[in-house]
C-alpha positions in Angstrom: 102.6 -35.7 -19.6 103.6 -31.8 -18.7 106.4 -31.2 -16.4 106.0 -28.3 -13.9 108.6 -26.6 -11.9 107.5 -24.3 -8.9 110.6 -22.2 -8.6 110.9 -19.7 -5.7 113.5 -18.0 -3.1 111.9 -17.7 0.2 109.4 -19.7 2.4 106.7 -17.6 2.1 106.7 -18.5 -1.6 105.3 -21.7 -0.3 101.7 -21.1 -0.1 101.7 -19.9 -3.3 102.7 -23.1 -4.9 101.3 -25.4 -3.0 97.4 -24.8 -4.6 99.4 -25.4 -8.1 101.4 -28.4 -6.8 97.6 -29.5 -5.7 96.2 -28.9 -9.0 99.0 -30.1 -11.4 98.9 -33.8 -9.2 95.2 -34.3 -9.8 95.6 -33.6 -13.7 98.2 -36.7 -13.4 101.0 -33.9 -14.5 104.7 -34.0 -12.5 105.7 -31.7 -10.4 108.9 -30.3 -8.5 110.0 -27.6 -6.6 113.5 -25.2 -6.5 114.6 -23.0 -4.6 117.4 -20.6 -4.9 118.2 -20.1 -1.3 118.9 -22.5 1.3 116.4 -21.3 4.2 113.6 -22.1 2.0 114.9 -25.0 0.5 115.6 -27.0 3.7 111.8 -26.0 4.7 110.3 -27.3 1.3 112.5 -30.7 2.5 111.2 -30.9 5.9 107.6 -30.5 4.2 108.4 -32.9 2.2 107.7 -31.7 -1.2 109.9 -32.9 -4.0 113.0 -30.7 -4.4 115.6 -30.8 -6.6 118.6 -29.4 -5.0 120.9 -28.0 -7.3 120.5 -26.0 -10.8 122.3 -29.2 -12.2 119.3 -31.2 -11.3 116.7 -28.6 -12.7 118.6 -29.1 -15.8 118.2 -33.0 -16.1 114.7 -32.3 -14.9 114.2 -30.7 -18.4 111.0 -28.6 -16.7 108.2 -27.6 -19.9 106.7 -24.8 -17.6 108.9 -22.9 -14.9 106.2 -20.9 -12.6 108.2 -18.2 -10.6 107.1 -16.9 -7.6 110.2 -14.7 -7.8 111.1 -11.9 -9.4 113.8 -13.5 -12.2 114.2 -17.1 -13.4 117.5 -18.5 -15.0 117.5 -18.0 -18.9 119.4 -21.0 -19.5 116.3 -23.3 -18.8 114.9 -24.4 -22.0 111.4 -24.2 -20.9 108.3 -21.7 -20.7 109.3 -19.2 -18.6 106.0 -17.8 -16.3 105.4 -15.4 -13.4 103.1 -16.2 -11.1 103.6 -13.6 -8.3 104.9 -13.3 -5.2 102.5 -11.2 -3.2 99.6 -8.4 -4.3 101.0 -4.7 -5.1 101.0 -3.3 -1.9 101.8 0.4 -2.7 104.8 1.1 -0.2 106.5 3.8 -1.7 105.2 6.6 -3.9 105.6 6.1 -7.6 106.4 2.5 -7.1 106.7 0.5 -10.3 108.2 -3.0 -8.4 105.4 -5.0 -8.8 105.3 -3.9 -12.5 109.5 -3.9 -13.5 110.0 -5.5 -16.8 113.1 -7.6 -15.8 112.8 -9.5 -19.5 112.8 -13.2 -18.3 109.3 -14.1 -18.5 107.3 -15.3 -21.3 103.8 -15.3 -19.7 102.6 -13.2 -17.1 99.3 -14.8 -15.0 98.0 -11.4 -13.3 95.5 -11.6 -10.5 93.1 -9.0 -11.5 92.2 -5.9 -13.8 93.9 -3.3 -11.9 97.1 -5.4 -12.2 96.6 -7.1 -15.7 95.4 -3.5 -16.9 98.8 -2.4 -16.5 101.0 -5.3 -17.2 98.8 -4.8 -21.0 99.8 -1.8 -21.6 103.7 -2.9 -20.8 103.2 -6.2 -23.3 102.2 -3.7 -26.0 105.9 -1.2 -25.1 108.0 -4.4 -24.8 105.9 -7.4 -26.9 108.2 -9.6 -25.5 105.7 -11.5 -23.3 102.1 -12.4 -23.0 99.4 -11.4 -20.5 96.8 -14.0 -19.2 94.1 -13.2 -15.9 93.6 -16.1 -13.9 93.7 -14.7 -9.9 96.3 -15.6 -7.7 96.4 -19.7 -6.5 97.9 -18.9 -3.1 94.2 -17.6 -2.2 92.4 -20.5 -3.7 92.5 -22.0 0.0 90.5 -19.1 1.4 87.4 -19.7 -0.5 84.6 -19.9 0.0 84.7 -17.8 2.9 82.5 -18.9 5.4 80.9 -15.9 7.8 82.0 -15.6 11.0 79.4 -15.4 14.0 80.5 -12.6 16.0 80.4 -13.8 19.9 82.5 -13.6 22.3 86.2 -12.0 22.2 86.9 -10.0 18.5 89.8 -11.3 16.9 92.5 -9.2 15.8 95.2 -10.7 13.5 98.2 -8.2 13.5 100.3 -8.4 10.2 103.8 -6.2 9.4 105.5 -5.5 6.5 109.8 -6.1 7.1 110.2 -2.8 5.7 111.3 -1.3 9.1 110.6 2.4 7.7 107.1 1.3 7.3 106.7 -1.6 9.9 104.5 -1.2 12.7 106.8 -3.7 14.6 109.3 -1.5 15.2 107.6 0.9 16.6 108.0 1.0 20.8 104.5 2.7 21.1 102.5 0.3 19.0 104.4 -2.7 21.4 102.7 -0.7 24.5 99.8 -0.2 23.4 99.2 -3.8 22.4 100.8 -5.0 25.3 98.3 -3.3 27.4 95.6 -4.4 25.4 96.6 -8.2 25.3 96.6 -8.0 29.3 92.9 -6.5 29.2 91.3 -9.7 27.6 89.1 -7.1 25.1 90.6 -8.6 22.4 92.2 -11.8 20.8 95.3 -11.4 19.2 96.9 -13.5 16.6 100.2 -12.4 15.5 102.6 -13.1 12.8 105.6 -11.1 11.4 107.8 -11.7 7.9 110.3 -14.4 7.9 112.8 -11.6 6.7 112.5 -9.9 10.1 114.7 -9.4 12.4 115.0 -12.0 14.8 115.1 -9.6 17.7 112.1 -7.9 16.8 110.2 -12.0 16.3 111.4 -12.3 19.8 110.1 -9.3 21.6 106.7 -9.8 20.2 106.6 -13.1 21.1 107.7 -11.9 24.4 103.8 -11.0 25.1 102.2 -13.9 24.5 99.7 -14.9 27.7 95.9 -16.4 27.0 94.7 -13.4 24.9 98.0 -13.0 22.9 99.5 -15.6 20.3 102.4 -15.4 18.1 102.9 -17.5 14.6 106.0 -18.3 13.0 104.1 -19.4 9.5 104.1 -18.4 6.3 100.3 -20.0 5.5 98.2 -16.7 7.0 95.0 -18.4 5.5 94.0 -20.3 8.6 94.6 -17.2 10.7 92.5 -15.1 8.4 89.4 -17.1 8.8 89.4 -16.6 12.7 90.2 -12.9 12.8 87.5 -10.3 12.8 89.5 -8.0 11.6 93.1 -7.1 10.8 95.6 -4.5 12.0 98.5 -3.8 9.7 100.8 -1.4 8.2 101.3 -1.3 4.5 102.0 -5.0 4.3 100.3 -6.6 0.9 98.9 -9.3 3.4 96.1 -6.6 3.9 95.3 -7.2 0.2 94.4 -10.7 0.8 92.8 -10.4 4.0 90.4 -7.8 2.2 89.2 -10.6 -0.4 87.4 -11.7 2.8 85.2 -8.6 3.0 86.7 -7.8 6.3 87.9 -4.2 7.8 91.5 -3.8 8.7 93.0 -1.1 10.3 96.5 0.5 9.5 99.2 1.9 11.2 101.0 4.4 8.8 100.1 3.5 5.7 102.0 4.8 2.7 99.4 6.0 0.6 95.6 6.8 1.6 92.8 4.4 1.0 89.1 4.8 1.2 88.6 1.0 2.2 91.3 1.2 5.1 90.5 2.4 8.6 93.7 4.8 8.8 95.7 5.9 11.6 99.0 7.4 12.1 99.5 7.4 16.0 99.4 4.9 18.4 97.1 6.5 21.2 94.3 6.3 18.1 94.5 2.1 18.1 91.7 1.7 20.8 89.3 3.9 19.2 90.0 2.6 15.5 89.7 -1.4 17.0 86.5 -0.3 18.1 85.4 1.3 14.6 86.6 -1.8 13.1 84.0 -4.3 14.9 81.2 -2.2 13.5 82.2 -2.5 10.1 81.5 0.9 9.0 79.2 0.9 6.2 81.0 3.0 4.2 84.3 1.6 4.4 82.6 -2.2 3.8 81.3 -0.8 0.4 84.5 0.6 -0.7 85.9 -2.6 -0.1 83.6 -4.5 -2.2 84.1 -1.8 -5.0 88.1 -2.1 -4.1 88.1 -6.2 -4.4 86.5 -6.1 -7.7 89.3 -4.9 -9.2 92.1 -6.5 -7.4 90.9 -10.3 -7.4 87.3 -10.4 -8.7 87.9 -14.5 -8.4 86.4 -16.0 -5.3 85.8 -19.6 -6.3 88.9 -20.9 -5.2 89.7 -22.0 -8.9 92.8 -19.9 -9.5 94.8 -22.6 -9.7 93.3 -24.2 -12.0 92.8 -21.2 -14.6 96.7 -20.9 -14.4 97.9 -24.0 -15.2 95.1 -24.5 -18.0 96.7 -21.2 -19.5 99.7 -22.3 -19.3 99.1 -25.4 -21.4 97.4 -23.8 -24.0 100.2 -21.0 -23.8 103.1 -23.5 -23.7 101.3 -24.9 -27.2 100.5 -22.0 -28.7 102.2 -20.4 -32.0 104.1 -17.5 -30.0 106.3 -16.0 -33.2 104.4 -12.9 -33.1 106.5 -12.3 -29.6 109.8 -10.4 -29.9 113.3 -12.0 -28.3 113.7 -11.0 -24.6 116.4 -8.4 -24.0 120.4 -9.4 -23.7 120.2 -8.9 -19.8 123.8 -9.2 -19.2 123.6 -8.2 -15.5 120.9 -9.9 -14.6 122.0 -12.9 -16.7 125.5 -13.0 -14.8 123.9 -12.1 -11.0 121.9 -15.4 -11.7 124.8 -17.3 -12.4 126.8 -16.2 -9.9 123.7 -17.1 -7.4 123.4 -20.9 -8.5 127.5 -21.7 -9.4 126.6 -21.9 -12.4 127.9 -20.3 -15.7 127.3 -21.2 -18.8 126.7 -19.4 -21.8 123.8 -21.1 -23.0 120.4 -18.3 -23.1 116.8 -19.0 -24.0 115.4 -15.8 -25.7 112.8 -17.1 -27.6 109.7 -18.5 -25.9 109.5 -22.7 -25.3 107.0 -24.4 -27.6 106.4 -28.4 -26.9 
């Protein structure tokens, strides 16, 4: 009998571990969830997943694998400590190392692809502090297989947008215009959802347009939405990422960095004319994709899920002396404490072993 712990901060972590939470009940393992801040916590509740509500009762929970969907995990939990990811590397700034910052908590990192676990081997061999294991990403185990879509009637267009407001779409008054006209045309079927970090004034004026071509989601599970949408239209969001694994186009407003498999534009008068390049699937941009999907998730038999928590067994088991102690972290350590109300001086450095 393992015990898992699915720890994560905000509700769009939810997705991601509720394909693990799947897979750890049918292997007759025990599962529960944390979470670190009360927005997301009160949602896991009204799902009803099994939360523990306080750090106190991850303690008595005594956890043997933590999987984080955030970015760092208390020390002071005697278990293994794993990241699982909280979204694809979606490039926003220049230079960006985010999605690949050593914050020395983890002991196993479960990457989704080679041009991620490429990366994150070269920074095990600098640090040797952690270990590296591919298994794809569960929060798209639900999207596969992906069944084709007959293209009749009305085209579908998903819009997506990062919270970034420097590089959301959603802020921008032009974009709002020009999708307002085009909702009232009936040309296309929108199907809209925004961050749950937005600003709630910005949720509401989009939602302000909805009529019979134009629909607005306040979810955080995108998958259903991605199987009906012919194509995407985005901004540097990394829901673009996953939307791709479908071998769809999408088409981006202001992207941060350019991309051969995108359909790019940087002003709004160019949306018409790129929506209408998008529904022909240019055949260049659908082989870049292919070639760009390869490297970022080459998984698409739903069985992510599974690969991860079957690593992490075999991790949790496995003689890990050859790893070096993870660094002091005092900051970190203390930002953590003060977070949960809970101090203690008690510090894990050293990988779990069952």
């Amino acid at each position: 009998m393992y015990k898992f712990l699915l720890y994560i901060s905000y509700s769009y972590a939810i997705p991601i571990g509720k394909p693990l939470e799947d897979e750890i009940i049918k292997r007759g393992y025990q599962v529960k969830w944390f979470s670190d801040h009360e927005t997301a916590k009160n949602k896991l509740i009204k799902q009803h997943f099994e939360v523990l509500h306080d750090i106190r009762e991850v303690l008595a929970y005594k956890p043997d694998i933590v999987l984080t969907a955030t970015n760092d995990v208390p020390d002071f939990i005697k278990a293994l400590k794993v990241q699982i990811f909280h979204g694809f590397h979606a490039e926003k700034r220049k230079g960006e190392t985010g999605h690949f910052r050593i914050r020395g908590f983890f002991d196993l990192y479960c990457t989704q692809g080679p041009s991620t676990t490429s990366e994150f081997k070269q920074l095990q061999q600098k640090h040797k502090h952690f270990e590296v294991i591919e298994t794809g990403w569960p929060k798209v185990d639900p999207l596969f297989p992906v069944e084709k879509k007959k293209k009749n009637g009305v085209p579908v267009v998903m819009i997506a947008s990062t919270f970034t407001q420097r590089l959301s779409l959603a802020y921008h008054e032009e974009v709002f215009q020009s999708i307002r006209k085009l909702s009232a045309t009936g040309q296309y079927k929108f199907l809209m959802v925004l961050h749950p970090k937005m600003p709630s004034e910005i949720i509401e004026k989009w939602k302000s347009l909805k009529n019979e071509h134009f629909t607005f989601y306040d979810t955080t599970d995108l998958i259903p939405l991605f199987r009906q949408a012919d194509f995407m239209f985005a901004d540097t969001t990394s829901a673009i990422q996953e939307f791709l694994l479908q071998r769809k186009p999408v088409v981006t407003f202001r992207h941060a960095r350019k991309k051969d498999y995108l359909i790019q534009i940087q002003e709004a008068g160019q949306i018409e004319a790129a929506f209408e390049s998008a529904i022909q699937c240019p055949e260049e941009i659908m082989k870049n994709i292919e070639k760009y999907i390869l490297e970022l998730h080459p998984y698409f038999d739903g069985r992510s899920s599974e690969r991860l928590i079957s690593a992490t067994i075999d991790f949790l088991h496995k003689d890990k002396s050859y790893l070096r102690s993870k660094p002091l972290n005092l900051a970190r350590k203390y930002r953590i404490r003060k977070l949960l109300h809970y101090f203690t001086l008690k510090s894990y450095n050293r990988p779990f072993r069952k």
